[in-house]
C-alpha positions in Angstrom: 116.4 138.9 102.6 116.7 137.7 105.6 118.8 140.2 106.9 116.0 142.7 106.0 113.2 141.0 107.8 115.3 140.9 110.8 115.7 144.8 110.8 112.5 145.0 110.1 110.8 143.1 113.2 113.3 144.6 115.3 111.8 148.2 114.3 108.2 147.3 115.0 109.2 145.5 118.6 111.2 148.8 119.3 107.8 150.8 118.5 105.7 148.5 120.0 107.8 148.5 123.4 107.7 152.0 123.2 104.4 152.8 122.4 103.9 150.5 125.8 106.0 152.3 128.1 104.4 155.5 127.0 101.1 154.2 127.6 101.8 152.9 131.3 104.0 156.5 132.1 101.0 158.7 131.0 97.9 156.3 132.7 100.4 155.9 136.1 101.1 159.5 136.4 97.6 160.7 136.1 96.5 158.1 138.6 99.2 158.9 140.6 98.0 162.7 140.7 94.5 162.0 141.2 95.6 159.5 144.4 98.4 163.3 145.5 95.2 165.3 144.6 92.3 162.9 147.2 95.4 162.9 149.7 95.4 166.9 149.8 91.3 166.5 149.9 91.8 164.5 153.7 94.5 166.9 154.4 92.7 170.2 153.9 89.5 168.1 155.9 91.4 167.5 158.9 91.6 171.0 160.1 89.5 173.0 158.0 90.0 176.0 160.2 93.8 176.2 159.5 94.7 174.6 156.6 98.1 176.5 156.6 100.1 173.9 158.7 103.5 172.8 157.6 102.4 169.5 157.0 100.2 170.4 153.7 102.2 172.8 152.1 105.2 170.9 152.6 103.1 168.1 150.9 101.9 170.9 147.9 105.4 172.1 147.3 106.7 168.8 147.0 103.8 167.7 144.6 104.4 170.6 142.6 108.1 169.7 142.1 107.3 165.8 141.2 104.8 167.2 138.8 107.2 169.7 137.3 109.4 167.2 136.7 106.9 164.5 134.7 105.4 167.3 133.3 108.3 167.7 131.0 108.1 163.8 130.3 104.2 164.3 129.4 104.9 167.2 127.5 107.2 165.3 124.9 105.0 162.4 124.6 101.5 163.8 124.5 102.0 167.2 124.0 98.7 168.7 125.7 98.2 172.3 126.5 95.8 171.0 129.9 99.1 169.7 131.8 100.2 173.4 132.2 96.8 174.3 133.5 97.4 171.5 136.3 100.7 173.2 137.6 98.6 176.3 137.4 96.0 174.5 139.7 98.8 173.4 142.5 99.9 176.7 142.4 96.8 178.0 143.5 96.2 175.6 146.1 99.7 176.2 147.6 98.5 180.0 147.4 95.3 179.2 149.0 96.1 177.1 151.4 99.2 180.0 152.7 96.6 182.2 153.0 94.0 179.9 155.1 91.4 179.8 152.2 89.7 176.3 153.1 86.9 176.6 150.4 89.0 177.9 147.6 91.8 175.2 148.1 88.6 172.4 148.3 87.3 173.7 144.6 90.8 173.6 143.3 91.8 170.4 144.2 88.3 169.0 143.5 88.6 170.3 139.9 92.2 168.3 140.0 90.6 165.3 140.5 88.3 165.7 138.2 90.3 166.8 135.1 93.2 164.3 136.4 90.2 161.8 136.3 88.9 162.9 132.7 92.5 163.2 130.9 93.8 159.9 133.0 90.6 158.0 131.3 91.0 159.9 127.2 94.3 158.1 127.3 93.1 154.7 128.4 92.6 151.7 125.8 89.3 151.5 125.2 86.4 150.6 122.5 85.1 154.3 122.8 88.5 156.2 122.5 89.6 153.4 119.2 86.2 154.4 117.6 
């Protein structure tokens, strides 16, 4: 019986601990893109004139590859159709940003932040997203 409960507890402590690192890899990467996302904001502000410097799209394609790669991870554990529509989004503002489009690369990334935002808050604990 014994035996049994033991087996038992250690199931639930495996789901439990992995319910938790879930939690903290989904909430860390969208914070972490909403911080990438502001940082391309001041970028594209410093020289709104010519916002095709090596600097930024160095910065984009790099971005682009870190969130390719968690995006798998996301995909696995949450499974939402919005993460593609994010890589979408940094594809843009690499294509915007090549071609010297200041006010097209400024909505993109502002609608990053924003849906980074939203999404990055659904999967908090919370009283409003339990009930």
């Amino acid at each position: 019986m014994i035996k049994k409960w033991s087996i038992v507890i250690a199931i639930l402590c495996a789901l439990v601990v992995g319910c938790i690192l879930e939690y903290r890899f989904v909430n860390n990467t969208f914070e972490e893109m909403t911080m990438h996302f502001e940082n391309v904001l001041s970028m594209l502000d410093q020289n709104q004139e010519h916002i095709d410097n090596a600097e930024l799209l160095d910065y984009l394609e790099k971005l682009h590859n870190d969130f390719h790669q968690k995006e798998k991870v996301l995909k696995a554990l949450i499974w939402h159709t919005g993460l593609k529509d994010v890589e979408i989004g940094i594809s843009r503002i690499i294509t915007y940003a090549q071609n010297n489009e200041y006010v097209e690369a400024m909505a993109e990334t502002n609608g990053l932040v924003d849906y980074c935002k939203h999404y990055g808050q659904d999967f908090k604990i919370s009283w409003d997203n339990i009930f």
